[in-house]
ROKOL-148779 format. One record per atom (N, C-alpha, C): x, y, z. Coordinates in steps of 0.05 Angstrom, whole numbers, plus 5000, padded with zeros to 4 digits. Example, Ala and Ser with C-alpha at 12.3 -4.5 7.8 and 13.67 -1.06 7.14 Angstrom:
<rs>
526448865156524649105156526449345156525749555142527349795143525850015157
</rs>
This chain:
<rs>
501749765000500050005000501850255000501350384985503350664978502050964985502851055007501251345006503151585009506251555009508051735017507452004991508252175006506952455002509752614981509752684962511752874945512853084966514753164972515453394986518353474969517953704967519653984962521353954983524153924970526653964991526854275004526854355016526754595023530454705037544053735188543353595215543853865238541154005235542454255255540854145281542054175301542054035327542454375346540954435347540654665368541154625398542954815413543654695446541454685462539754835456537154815478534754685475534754425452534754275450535654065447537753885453538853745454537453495469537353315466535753125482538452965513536252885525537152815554538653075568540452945586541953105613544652945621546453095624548652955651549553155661548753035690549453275713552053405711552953625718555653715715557453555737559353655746560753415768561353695780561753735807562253905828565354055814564354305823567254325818568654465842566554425866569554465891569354205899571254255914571953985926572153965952571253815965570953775993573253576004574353586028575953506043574853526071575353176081574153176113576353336128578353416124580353506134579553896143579653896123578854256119575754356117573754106111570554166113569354036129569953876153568653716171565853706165565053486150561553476156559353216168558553236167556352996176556152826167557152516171556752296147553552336124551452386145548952366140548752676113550052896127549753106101551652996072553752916085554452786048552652596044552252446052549452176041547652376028547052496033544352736022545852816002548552935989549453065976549552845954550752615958550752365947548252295929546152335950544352165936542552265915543952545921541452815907542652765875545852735874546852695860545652575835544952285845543652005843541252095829540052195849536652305834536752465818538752645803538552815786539652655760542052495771542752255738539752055732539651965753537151815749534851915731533752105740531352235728532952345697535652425694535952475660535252255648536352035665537051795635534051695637531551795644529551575644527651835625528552025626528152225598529152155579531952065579532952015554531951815535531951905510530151725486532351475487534751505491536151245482535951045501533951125520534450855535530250755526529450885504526250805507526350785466526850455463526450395424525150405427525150695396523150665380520250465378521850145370519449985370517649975385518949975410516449975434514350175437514650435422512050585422510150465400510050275376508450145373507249855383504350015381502949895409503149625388502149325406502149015404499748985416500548985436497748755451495749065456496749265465494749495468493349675442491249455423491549555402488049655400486749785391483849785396482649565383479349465392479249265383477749185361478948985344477748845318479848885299482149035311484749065299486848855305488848775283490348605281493148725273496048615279498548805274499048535254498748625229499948425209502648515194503548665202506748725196508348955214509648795214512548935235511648865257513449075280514349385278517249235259517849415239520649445218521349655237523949655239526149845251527749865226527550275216529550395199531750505214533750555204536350765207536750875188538751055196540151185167539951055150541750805151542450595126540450585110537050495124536350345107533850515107532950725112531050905112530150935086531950985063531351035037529850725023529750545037528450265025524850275034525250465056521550575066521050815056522451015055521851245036522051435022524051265011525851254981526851644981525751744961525952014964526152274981524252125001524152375020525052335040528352145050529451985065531952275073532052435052533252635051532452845070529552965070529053115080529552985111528952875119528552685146532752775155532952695143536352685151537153015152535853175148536253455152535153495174533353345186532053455211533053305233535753205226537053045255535652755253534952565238533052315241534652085254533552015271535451835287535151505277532951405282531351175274527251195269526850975263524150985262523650715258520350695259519350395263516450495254515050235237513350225219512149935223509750005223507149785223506149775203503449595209501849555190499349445205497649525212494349445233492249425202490549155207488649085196485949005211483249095192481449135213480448725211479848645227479248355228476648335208475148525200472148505190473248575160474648785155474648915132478148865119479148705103482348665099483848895082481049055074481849225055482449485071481149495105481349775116483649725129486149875126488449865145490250045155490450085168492850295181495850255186496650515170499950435167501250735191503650565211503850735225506650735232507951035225510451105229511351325255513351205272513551345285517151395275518151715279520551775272521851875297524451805306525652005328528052145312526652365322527952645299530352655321530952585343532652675358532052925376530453105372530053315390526953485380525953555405522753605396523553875381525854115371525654205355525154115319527653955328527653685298525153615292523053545311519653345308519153585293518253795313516654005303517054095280519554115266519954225233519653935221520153685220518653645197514153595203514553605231511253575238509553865218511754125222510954305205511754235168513354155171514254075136510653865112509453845141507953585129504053715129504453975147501554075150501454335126499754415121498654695113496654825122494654795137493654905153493854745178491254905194491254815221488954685226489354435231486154205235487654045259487454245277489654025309486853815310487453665320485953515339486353465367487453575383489053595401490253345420492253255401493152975409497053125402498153015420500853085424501553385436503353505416503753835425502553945400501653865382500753915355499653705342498353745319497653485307495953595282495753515261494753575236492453355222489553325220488153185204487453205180488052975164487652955135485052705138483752755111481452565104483452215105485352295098486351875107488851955130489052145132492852115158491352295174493952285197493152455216497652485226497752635235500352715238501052895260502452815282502552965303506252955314506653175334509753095340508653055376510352975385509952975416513252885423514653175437517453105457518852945420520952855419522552755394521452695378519452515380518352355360516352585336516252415310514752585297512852315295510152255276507952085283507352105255507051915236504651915218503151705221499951695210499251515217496651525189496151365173495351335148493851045144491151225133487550975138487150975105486950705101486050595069482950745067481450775100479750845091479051095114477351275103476751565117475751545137477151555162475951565185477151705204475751895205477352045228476751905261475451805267474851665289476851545304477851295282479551155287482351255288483751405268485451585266486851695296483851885299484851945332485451795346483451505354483851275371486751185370487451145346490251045335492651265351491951545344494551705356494551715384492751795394491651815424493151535435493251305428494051075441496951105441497951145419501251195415501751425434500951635434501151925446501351865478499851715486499751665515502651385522503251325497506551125506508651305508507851495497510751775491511251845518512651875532513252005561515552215568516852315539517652555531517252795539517852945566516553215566516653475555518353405534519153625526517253905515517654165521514854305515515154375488513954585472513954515441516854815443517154795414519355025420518755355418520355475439519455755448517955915427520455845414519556135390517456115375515755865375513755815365511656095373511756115406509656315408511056685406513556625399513456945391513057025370512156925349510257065328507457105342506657395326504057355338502557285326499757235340497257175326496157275311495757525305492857755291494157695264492757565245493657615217495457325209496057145229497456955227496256735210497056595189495556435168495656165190493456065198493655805208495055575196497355525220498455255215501055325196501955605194504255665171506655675182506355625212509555725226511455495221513055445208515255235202518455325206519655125215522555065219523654965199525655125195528254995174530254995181532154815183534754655195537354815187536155005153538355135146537355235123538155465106537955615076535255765091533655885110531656035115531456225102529656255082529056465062530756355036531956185045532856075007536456115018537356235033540156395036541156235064544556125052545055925062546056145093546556475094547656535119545656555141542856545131541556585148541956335172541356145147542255905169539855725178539455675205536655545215535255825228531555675227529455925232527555805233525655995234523055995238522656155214518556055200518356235184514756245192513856555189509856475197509856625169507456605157506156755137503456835154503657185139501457345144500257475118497957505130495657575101494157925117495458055088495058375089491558335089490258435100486658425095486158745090483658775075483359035058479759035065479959275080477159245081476559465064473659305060472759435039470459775048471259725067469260075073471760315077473660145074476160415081477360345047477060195026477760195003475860174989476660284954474560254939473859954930472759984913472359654895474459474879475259714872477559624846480259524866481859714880482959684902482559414921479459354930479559024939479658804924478358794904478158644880481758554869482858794866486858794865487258614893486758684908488758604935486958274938484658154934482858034928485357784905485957924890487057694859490157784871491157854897494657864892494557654915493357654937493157404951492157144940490157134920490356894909492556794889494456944885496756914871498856884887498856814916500556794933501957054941500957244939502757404947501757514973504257394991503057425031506657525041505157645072508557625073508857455111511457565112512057375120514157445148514657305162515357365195517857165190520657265193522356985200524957065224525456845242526256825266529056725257531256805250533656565243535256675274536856345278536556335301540656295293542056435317545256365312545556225337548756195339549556165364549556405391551056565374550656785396550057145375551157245392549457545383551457785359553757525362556957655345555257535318554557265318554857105298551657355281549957315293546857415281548157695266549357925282550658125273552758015248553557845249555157705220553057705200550757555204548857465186547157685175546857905190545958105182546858345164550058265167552058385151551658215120551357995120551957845092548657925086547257985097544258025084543958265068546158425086546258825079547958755049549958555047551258515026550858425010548758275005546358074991544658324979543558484987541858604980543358824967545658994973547059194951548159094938548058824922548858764898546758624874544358544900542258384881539658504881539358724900536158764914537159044911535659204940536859544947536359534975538259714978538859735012537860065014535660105038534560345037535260475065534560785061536360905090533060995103532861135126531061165136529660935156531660855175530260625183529460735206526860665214524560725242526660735265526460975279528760885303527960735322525860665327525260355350526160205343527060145320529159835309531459925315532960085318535560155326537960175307539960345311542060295286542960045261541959805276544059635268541659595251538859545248537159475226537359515203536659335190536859365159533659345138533559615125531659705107531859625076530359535063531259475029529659345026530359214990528059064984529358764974528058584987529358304977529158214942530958064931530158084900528857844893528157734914526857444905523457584919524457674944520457604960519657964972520858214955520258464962521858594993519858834997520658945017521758875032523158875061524558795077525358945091525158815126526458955157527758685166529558735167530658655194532358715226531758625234532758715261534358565277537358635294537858275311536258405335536858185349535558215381537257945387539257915404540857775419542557545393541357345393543157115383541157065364539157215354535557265329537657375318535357455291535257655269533057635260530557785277527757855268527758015233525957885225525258075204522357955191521358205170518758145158519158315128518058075110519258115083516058075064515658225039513658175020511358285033511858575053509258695052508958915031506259015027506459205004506259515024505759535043505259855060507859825076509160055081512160015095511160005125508060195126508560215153506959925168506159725151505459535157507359355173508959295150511159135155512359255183513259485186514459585212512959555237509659585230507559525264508659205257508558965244508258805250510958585265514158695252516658715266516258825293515559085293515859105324514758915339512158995338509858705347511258455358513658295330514458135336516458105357518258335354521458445372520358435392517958525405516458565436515658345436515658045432514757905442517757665443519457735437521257635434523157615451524057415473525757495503528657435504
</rs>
């Protein structure tokens, strides 16, 4: 049964995501000689020790395969597991999905494991179910975003996307597909909800998700890319939301909505992106190769709003229009392809103020 999806190519491992923990090791050092203490207060110091390794490694994904989050005996009922769980790796990933084995390996892909559930009544209704460990719930979340276009949560994981046959969610590492011969959303959920509750991952979804804001936000558009954000290899890894200019029609004429009416159905939206560095030298680098990108291919314009501050950059991109950007610490906020300048600037700020 074949349902894998065409995707547009569009291993960055971020530190504050990184999966698991190990405690640091003390770095004074105690001597009974010079720190006299209580057998019973080092026992405590000891054991606290203990409970803080303990509790990483029982977070950590490497001590919880893949396989075992597909469910066996806990399966709903009249359902049957008539193939696997198959365990992929790198190696052999491209023999399950051939083409798009690529994209997966840009988002950190560690392993994965794949079923096959048949209904006992119907041989023709079946559910095919992939779980991926991206390695880090940033990794889940960009390709969990690589795979939606709008927003139809069902609220199963930290996200989750429904289609008339899949349903697709990320929860803590893992990303989830899960794909019905026949249309049922019923089951679908039953199916993720069961997996979703084996995940014991706490990881929360990633920050910057909520510093774009809402007003104007295209549901379900905010996506992660590992690297090339905006097409340009300095940007690097980011975030990207699309926003939709709205034109009302009692403050414009006819002709005027009717235009703005046929430029959005032609895709033309703009757009919010977060690229994310190491630190605040490096983003100031990146912002320099953008200023340099644009006076040779685009235009670099003077007059920039002074709430963005000296270092912002004004012009027009030559691939996607207008353009601000701004850094703010180890960021480089910006908003590109609006048509009103003073648009684009309420909606940067907007973003910079929500940004910590």
């Amino acid at each position: 049964m074949t349902h894998r999806k065409k995707l547009s190519k569009n291993n960055f491992s971020g530190d504050s995501y990184r999966r698991g923990c190990s405690p640091n090791s003390p770095k004074a050092r105690f001597a009974w000689g010079a720190n006299p203490m209580s057998i019973g207060y080092y026992c405590l110091i000891v054991l606290s020790v203990l409970i803080v390794m303990c509790t990483c490694r029982s977070v950590s994904s490497a001590e919880v395969p893949v396989e075992s989050l597909i469910p066996k005996e806990d399966i709903p009922q009249g359902w049957a597991l008539i193939q696997g769980p198959q365990v992929y790796t790198e190696k052999t990933l491209f023999e399950h999905i051939n083409g798009q084995a690529e994209l997966f390996f840009k988002y950190g892909f560690q392993k994965s494991a794949f079923a096959i559930y048949q209904n006992r009544r119907n041989q023709k209704d079946q559910i095919e179910v992939d779980i991926y460990d991206m390695g880090n719930v940033l990794h889940a979340f960009g390709m969990f975003s690589r795979f939606r276009n709008e927003d139809r949560s069902v609220g199963i994981g930290l996200d989750s996307y429904l289609d008339h046959h899949s349903l697709t969610f990320y929860k803590g590492e893992y990303f989830i597909m899960l794909y019905a011969t026949e249309s049922d959303a019923s089951i679908l959920k039953e199916w993720a909800a069961r997996i979703s509750l084996k995940i014991s991952d706490p990881s929360p979804s990633p920050k910057e998700i909520g510093y774009f804001p809402e007003k104007g936000l295209k549901p379900g558009s905010i996506q992660y890319y590992p690297e090339g954000l905006l097409g340009y290899k300095f940007l690097g890894r980011g975030f990207q939301g699309t926003y939709s200019e709205k034109v009302k029609a009692e403050d414009e004429d006819k002709e005027k909505v009717e235009a703005k009416v046929k430029a959005e159905a032609e895709g033309k939206e703009v757009h919010l992106f977060l690229a994310m560095f190491e630190n605040s030298q490096e983003a100031i680098g990146g912002l320099r190769k953008y200023r340099e990108e644009l006076s040779k291919k685009g235009k670099v314009h003077s007059g920039i709003p002074a709430r963005f501050g000296s270092n912002a950059l004004k012009g027009e991109d030559p691939y996607r229009g207008k353009v601000f950007v701004v850094p703010k610490g180890f960021y480089l906020l910006g908003a590109v392809g609006f048509e009103k300048e003073k648009d684009g600037e309420n909606l940067l700020a907007e973003f910079t103020k929500r940004v910590k």
